[in-house]
C-alpha positions as CSV (number, residue, x, y, z in Angstrom):
1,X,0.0,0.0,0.0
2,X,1.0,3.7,-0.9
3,X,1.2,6.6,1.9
4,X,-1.9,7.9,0.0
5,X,-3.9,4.8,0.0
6,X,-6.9,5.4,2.1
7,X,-7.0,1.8,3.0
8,X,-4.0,1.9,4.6
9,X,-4.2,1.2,8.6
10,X,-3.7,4.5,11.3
11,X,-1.1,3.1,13.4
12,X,-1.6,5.4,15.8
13,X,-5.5,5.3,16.1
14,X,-5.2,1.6,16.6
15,X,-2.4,1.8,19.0
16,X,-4.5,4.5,20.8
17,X,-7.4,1.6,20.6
18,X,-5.6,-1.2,21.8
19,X,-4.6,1.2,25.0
20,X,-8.1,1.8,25.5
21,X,-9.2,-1.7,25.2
22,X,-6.7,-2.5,27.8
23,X,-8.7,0.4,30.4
24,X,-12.0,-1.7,29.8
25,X,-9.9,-4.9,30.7
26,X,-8.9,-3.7,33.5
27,X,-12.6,-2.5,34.6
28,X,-13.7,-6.2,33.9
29,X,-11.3,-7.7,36.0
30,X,-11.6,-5.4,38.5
31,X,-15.6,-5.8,38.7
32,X,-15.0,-9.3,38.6
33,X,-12.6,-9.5,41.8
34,X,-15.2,-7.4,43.8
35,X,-17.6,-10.0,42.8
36,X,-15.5,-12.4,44.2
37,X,-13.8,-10.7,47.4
38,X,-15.1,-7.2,47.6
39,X,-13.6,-4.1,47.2
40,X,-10.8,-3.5,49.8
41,X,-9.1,-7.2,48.5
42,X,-9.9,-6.6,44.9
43,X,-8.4,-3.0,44.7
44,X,-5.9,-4.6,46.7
45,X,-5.0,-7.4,43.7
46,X,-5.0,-5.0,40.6
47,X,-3.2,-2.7,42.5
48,X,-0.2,-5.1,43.5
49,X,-0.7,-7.4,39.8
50,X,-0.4,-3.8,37.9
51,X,3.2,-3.0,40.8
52,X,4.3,-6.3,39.7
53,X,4.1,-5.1,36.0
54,X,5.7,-1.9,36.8
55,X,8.7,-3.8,38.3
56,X,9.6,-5.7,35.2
57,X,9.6,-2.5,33.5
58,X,11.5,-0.4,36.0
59,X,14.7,-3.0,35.4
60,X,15.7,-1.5,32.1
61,X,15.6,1.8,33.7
62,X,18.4,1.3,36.9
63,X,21.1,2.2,35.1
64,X,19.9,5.8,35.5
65,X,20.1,5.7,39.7
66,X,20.4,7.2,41.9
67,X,20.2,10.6,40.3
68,X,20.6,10.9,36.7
69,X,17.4,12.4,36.2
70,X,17.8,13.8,32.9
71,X,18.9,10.3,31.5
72,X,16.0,8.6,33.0
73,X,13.8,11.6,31.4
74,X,14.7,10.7,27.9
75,X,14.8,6.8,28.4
76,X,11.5,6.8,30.2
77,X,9.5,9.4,27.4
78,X,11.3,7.3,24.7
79,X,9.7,4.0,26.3
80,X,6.1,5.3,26.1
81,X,4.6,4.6,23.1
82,X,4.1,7.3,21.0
83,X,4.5,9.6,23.8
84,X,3.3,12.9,22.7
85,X,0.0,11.2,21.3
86,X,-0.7,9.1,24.4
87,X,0.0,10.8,27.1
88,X,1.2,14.1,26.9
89,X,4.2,14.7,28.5
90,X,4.6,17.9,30.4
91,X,7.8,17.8,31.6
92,X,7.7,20.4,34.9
93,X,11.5,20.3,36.9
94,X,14.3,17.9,35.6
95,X,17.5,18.8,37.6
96,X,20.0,17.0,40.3
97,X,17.2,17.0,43.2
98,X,14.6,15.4,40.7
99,X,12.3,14.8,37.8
100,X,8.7,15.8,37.5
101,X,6.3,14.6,34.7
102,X,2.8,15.8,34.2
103,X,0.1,13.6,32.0
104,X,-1.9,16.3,30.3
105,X,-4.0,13.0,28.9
106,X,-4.3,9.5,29.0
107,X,-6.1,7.0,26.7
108,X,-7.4,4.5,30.2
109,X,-8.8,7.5,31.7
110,X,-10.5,8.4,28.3
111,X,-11.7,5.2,27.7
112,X,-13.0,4.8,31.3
113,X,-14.7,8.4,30.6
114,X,-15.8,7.8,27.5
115,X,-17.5,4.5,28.9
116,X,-20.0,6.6,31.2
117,X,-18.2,6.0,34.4
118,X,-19.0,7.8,37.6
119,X,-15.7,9.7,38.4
120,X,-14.6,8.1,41.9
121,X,-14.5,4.3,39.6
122,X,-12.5,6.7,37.4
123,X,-10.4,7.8,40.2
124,X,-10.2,4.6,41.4
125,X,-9.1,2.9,38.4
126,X,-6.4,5.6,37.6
127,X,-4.5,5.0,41.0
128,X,-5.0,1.0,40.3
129,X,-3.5,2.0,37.0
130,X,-0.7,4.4,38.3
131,X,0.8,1.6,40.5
132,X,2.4,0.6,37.0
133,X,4.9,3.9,38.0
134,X,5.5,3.1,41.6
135,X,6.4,-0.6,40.4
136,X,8.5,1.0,37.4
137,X,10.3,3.7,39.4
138,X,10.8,2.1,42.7
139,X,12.5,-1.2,41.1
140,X,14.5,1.3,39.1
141,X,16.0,2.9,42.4
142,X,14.2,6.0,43.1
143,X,11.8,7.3,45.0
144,X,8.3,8.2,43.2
145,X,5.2,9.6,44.5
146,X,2.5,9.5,42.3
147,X,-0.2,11.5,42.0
148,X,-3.4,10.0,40.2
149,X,-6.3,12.4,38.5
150,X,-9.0,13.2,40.8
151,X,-12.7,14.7,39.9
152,X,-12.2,18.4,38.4
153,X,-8.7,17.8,37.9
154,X,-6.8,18.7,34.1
155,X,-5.2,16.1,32.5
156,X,-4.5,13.1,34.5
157,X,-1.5,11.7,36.6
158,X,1.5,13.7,38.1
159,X,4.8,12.0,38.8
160,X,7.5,13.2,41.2
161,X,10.6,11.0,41.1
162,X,13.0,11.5,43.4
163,X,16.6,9.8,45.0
164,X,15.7,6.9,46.8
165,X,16.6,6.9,50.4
């Protein structure tokens, strides 16, 4: 297929998709487990299942600790994909003391919007869904504190990484 041919597939729209089909996964399993054992243990298991995933990733990013801040920057914008599309980075301090990132969007917020859901599920599922960043950043050798998008907030999650201890 040519760059001009109509038929040919938007990469980006379906990669934008898939992400969104993974938020409405998550909302399955998630109402699923509070079927199952309620909210408290439910939160509980996405929260430490999406940690666990965060982990694997933060392994590729230790190199970086415990301060180069501006490496871990680039390495961790470069990683998301399609970074500017997806999320949005705003990139607010970078310097020796630490690195902060503001999401001015996210496609499993969207989707969970977009999906009619009450905005404390939304809440809810974004801090399930930010554990993914205290798993990455924490395995990586820093300390993170993450800030998940709450009702009447812009954009969506703020990330303050920091030296570890």
């Amino acid at each position: 297929m040519s760059a001009t041919d109509k038929t040919a597939p938007d990469h980006k729209a379906l990669m934008v998709a898939s992400i969104k089909g993974r938020a409405m996964v998550y909302k399955a399993m998630l109402d699923e487990l509070r079927e199952s054992l309620g909210e408290d243990q439910a939160v509980a298991l996405m929260r430490g299942a999406i940690e666990r995933r965060g982990r694997e990733i933060g392994k590729q990013f230790q190199s970086f600790a415990p301060g180069d801040f501006e490496g871990l920057r680039d390495a961790f914008i470069a990683y998301i994909p399609d970074a500017a599309l997806t999320v949005d980075p705003d990139v607010r301090k970078c310097d020796e003391d630490g690195l902060e990132i503001k999401f001015r969007r996210c496609p499993l917020k969207t989707a969970w919007m977009d999906a009619g859901l009450p905005d404390p599920e939304v809440e809810t599922l974004c801090a399930i869904a930010g554990c993914v960043d205290t798993g990455t950043f924490t395995e990586a050798g820093f300390a993170i504190d993450v800030e998940t998008w709450k009702t009447g907030e812009e954009g969506c999650c703020r990330l303050i990484i920091t030296r570890a201890p």
